[in-house]
N, C-alpha and C positions, 0 to 999 in steps of 0.2 A: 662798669666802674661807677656811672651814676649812683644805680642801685644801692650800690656797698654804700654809698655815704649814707643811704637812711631817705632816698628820695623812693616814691612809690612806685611802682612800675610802671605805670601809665604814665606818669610826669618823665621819668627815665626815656622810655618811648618817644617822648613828646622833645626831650632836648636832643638824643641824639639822631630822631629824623628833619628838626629844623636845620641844625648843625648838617647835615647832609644836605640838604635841599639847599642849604647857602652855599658849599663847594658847590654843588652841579650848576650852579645860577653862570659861575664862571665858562661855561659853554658855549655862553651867549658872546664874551668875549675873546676867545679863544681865535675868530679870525680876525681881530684888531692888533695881536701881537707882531712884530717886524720879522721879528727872527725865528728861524724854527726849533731854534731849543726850548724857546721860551713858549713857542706854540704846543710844540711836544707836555713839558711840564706841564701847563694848564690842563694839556687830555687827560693827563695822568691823573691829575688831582682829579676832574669830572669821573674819570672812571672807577678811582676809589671809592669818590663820592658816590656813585651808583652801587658798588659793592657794599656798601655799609647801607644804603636808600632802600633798593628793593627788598634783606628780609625783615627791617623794621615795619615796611607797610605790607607786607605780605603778614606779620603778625598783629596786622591792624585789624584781618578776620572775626576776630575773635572778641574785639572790641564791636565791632558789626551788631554781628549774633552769637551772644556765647553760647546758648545753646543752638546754633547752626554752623559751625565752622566750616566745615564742610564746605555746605551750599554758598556759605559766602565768600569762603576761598576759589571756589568754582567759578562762580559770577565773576569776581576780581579778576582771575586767570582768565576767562575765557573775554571779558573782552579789553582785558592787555592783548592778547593775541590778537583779537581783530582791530585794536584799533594800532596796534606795531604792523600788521601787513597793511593795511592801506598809511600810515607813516613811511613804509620801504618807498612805497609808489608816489607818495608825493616828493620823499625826499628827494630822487630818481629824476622826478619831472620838475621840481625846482631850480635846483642845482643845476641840470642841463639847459636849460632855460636862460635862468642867470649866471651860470658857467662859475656861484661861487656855494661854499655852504654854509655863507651867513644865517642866510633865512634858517634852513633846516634848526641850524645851531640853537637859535635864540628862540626855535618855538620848541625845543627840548628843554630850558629857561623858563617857558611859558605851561610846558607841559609836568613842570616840576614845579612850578607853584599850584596849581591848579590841584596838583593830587596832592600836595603837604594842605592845602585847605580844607579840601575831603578827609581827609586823614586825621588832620586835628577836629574839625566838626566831629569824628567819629567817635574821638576819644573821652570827648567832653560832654556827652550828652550824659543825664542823671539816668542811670539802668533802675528800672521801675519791675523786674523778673527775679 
């Protein structure tokens, strides 16, 4: 929808993965709500929020290395994978620990700014290829 108005792809990119990364921010509060409908809605939103989040920045590749996609989609993937299995383990060992999943929540908050950083440093660099 950005697109269409005449915004460039990358700027398109650029708002509807910040626009993402502020829903998912809400994760972090998600166990300050009282009631569980109201707990439930906030997942909801953090989980659309992530459906709309990961193939914006999986099409960040490509802003990477356009001529590597590939390889830079590989790199991306492969350590989202290893850094989501040791995340299962500390989630796991947090949470039983402090018996809540504040923590876990708000370093998904922290792990969603961190790669909208990356993400926009990727997009904004002048391509010199």
């Amino acid at each position: 929808m950005v697109a269409r108005r005449g915004w460039e792809v990358g700027a398109a990119r650029r708002i509807v993965f910040l626009s993402a990364t502020c829903l998912l921010l809400l994760s972090a509060a998600a166990p300050l709500f009282s009631g569980i409908g109201a707990t439930v809605t906030a997942l909801i939103v953090v989980n659309f929020a992530i459906g709309v989040w990961l193939p914006v920045y999986l099409t960040l590749a490509q802003e990477v290395s356009p001529t590597h996609v590939s390889t830079a989609a590989g790199l991306l993937g492969g350590s989202g994978s290893l850094s989501g299995a040791l995340a299962m383990w500390a989630v796991g060992r947090v949470s039983k620990l402090t018996g809540s999943f504040a923590g876990p929540l708000a370093a998904v908050s922290l792990a969603g700014i961190a790669a909208a950083a990356a993400g926009l440093s990727a997009t904004r660099k002048e391509r010199t290829s």
